[in-house]
N, C-alpha and C positions, 0 to 999 in steps of 0.2 A: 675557840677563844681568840680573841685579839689583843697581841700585844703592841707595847707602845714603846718610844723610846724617843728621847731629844735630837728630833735629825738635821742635818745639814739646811742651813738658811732658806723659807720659802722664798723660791721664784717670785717678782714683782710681780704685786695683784696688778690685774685687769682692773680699768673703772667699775664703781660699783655694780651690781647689777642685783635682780629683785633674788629672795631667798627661796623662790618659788624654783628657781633653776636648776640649785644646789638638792633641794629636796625630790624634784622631781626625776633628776639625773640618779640620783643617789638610790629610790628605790627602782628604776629602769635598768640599773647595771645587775641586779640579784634577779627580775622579775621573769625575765625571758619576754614574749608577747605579752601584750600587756594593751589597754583600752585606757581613755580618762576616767569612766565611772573608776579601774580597775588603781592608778593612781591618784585620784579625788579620796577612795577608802584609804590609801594607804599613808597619805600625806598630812590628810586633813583641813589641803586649801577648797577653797571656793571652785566651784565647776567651771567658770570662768575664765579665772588665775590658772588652772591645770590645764587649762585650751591652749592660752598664754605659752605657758612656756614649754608645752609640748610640739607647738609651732614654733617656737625659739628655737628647742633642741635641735629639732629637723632641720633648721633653716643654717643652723651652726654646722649639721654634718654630724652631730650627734648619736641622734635618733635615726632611723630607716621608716617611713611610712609603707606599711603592710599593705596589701591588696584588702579591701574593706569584705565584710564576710557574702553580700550578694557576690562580687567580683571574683573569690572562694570556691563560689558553689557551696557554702553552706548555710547560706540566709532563710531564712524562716518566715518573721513577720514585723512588720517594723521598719525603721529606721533604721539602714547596718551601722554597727560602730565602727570608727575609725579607731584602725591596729598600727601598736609599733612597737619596735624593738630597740634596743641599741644597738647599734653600729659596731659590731665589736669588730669588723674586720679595717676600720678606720686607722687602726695605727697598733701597732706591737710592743708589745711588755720583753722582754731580755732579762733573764736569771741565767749568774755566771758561778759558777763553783773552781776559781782557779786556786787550790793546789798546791802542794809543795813537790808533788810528783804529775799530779792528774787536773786537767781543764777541760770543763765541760760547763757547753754556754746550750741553754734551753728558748728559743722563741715560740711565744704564744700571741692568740690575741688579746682582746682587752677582759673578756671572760679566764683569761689565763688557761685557755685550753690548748696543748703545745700545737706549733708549726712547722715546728725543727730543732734538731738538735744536732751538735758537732761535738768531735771528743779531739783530746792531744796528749801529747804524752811531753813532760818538761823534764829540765838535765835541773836538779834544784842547784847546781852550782851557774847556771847562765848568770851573765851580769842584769844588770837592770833594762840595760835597753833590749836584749836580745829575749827577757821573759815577756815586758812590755810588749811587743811585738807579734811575739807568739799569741799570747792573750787575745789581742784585738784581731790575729788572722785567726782565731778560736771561733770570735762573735761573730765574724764576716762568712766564714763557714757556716753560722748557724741559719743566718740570716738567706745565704743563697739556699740553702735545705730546705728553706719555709717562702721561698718565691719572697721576700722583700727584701728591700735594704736601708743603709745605716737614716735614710732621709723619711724611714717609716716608723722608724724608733718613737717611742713617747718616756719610755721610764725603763731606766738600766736598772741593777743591784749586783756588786759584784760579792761573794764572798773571799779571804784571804785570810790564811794561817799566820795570822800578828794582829795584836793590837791596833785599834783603830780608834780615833778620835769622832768628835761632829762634822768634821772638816774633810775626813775621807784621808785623812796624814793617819804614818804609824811614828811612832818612835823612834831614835836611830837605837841599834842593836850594836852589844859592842863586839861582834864578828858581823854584821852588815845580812845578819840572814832578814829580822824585819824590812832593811829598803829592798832588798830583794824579791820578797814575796807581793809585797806590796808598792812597785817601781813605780809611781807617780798614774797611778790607774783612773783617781779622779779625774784631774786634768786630762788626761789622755779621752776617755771617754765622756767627758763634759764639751770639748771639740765637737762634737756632733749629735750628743742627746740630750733633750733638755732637761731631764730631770736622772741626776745619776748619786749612787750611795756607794762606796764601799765601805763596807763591815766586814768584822772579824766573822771568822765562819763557823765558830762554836754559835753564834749569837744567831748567824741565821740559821742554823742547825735549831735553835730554842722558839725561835719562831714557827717555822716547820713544824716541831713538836707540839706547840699549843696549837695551831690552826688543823691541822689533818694526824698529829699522829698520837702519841702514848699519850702528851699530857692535855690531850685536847680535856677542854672545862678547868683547867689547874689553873691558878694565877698563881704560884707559889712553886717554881719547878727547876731542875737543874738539867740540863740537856748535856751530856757529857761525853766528847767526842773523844774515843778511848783508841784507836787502829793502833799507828804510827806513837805519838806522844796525845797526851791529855789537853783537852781545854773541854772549858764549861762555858756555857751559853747558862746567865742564872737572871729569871725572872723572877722578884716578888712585887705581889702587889701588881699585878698584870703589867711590869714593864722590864723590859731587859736593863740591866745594870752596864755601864761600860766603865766610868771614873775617869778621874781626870785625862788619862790617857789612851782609854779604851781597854784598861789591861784587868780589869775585873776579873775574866776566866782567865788569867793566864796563872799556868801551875806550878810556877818554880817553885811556890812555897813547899810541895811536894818532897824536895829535893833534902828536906828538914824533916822529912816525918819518919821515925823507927817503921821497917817495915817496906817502906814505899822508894824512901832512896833518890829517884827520879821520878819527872816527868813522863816517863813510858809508858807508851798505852799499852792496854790489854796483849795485843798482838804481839808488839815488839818487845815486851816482856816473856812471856811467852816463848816466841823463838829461843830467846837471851837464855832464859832457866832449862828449855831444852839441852841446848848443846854444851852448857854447863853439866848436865846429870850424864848426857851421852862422855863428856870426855876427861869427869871423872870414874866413870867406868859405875856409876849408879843407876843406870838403864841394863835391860837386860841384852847383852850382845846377839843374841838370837832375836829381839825384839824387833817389831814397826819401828818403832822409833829410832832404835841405833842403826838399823840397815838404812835411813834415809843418806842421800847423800846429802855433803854442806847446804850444797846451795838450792836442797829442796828443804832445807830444814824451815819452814819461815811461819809464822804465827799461825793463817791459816791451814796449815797440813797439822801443827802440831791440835788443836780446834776439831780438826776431822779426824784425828786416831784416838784423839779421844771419847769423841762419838762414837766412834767405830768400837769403844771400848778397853782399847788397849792401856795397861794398866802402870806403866811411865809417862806416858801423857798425861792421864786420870791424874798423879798423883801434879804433876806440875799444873795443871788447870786446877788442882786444888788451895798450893800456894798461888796463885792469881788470883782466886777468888778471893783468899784472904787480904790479897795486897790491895784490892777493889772493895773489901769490906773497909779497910781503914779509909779509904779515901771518901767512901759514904759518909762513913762518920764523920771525917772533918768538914765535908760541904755540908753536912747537916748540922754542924752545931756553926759555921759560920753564917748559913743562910735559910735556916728552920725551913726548909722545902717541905712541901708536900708528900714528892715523888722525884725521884732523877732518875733518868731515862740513860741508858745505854745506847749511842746514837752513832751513825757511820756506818761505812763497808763493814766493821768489824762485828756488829750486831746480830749479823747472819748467822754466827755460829757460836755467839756467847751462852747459849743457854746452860750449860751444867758448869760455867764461871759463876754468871748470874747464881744460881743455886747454888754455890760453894758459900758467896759472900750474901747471903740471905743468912744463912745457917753461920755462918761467923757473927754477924752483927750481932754487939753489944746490948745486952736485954738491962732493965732498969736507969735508961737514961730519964734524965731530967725531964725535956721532951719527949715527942712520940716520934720514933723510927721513921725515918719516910718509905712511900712505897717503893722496892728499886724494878724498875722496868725495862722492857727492850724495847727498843724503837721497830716500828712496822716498815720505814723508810727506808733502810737501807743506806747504800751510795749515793744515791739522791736524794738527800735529807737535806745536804746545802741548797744546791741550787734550786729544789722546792722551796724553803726561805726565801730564797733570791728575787724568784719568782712573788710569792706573797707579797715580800716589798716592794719590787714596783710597782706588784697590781695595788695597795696601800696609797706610795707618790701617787699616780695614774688618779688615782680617784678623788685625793684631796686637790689636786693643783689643776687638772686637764681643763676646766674652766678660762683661770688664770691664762692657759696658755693656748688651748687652740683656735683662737683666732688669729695666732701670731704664726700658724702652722700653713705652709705653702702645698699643693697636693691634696 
């Protein structure tokens, strides 16, 4: 599924140029090898016009012209056809996933097949310039892993835990955590790539989810990134919602609901309801779970003794799942989803949560239940969003732009 959403100002077009370019680029970036009879079928121009601008593309830097099938060793009889490809190794796509703890930048090429990938670890209290910073020596690591750099860039996407506007702005926060997550990332990365996005990372979390994961074919889905605290990535009608200020998923309403209390995700609830039953003395002192020390206590150990069985766990992965059933219900009666997806690092190990809050959910609502799902993604859920968006820019704008491109 492809979704959609209002992004930041197209780059100034290029002079006009024929529609035959846009089509014929368009199905040359899916096709792999590819022939004109083989883009003439798929386009529907003229065998002429497909010559046209498959000698454009080429001459653009676009396209790759293949060794023709005599030159091969595979010719037969006839005329060989002239083969080509697109160019993917022309210029690189960057998906960022920075973090309120964790930065990881993925480079691919234009197929969005990776090249490199770089990870870091952040102090969430750094000020603005010193996470700023971190960030971009994230993407410059990623860049040297996959042998290019920032001058091979075509289309950035970063993800960031705040609200995000069309502008790549967050909001100010009134403890300064939004400018902090998000320290001025656009401009910073607009310096040197020509097409760049930051979004809120529930949202490229929802992208993710409809292109490769649970809600792939949904246009009606909530992607719900549960670890740490809550956000929702919420598509209907095959487009991400952001609102005036980007804050559509943001969950403080949460903070109001019998039950829910906060914004905690799965994990950090979790931990929380642990060491509450440990030090009221409602875990069993010979127990998995009371023999943990503090500072192993943390969502996922509590997630694996309860896989393992252990029956203090169990009973608190039970109140979880109930606290994760109300929260279905309210995204379901706010945004009649389909399905909402369990999405994050934390997904790994939600399964007998997930099943707690299946079997809580509320029967005889107005609507129909949505389906609740686990994401297949993992930790890399954002910066695969990341990654889709630029491969997305990449493909609407690289027209527009690379004849402006030196290299």
């Amino acid at each position: 599924m492809t979704t959609t959403h209002a992004g930041p100002p197209a780059p100034p077009r290029a002079p006009a140029r024929p529609a035959s370019l846009d089509a014929v680029l368009g199905y040359a970036w899916d096709a792999g090898e590819l022939t004109a009879s083989d883009a003439l079928a798929a386009t529907g121009l003229t065998r002429s016009t497909t010559i046209e601008a498959l000698d454009a593309l080429t001459a653009l830097g676009l396209l790759r012209e293949l060794p023709n099938a005599r030159q091969a060793g595979t010719y037969r009889k006839g005329r060989p056809a002239r083969r080509f490809e697109l160019r993917a190794d022309g210029a690189v796509l960057v998906g960022v996933d920075s973090g309120q703890v964790h930065v990881t930048a993925t480079v691919t090429d234009l197929r969005s097949r990776p090249l490199g990938t770089a990870r870091a670890v952040l102090d969430p209290e750094d000020d603005a310039a010193t996470r700023r910073a971190a960030v971009l020596g994230t993407v410059d690591d990623a860049l040297d892993a996959a042998g290019r750099s920032r001058a091979d860039v075509l289309a950035l996407c970063a993800g960031v835990p705040a609200p995000v506007n069309t502008r790549g702005e967050s909001p100010r926060h009134p403890d300064g955590f939004w400018d902090r997550m998000n320290p001025g990332l656009q401009d910073a990365f607009a310096a040197w790539a020509p097409l760049v996005r930051i979004e809120n990372d529930a949202s490229l979390a929802a992208v993710a989810e409809g292109a490769v994961g649970a809600a792939s074919g949904s246009r009606n889905y909530v992607a719900l990134l549960a670890g740490g605290r809550l956000g929702a990535g919420v598509v209907v009608d095959g487009r991400v919602l952001h609102g005036a200020h980007g804050g559509v998923g943001e969950m403080v309403a949460f903070d109001l609901v019998e039950g829910v209390g906060a914004a905690s995700g799965l994990g950090a609830r979790a931990a929380e309801w642990a060491a509450e039953a440990v030090a009221r003395g409602e875990a069993d002192p010979r127990g998995a779970l009371a023999a943990l020390a503090p500072g192993e206590l943390d969502g996922q150990r509590v997630l694996e003794l309860a896989a393992a069985g252990d029956p203090d766990a169990l009973r608190v992965v039970q109140r979880v799942g109930g606290m994760l059933a109300r929260v279905v219900n309210v995204l379901a009666s706010m945004f009649d989803p389909e399905r909402i997806v369990v999405s994050g690092a934390v997904s790994g190990g939600v399964q007998q949560v997930v099943e707690a809050a299946r079997a809580a959910l509320p029967t005889g609502r107005h609507l129909p239940a949505p389906v609740l799902a686990i994401s297949p993604l993992g930790a890399d859920v954002v910066v695969t969003g990341a990654v889709a968006e630029a491969a997305a820019a990449a493909r609407r704008h690289v027209l527009d732009l690379w004849g402006t491109r030196t290299g």
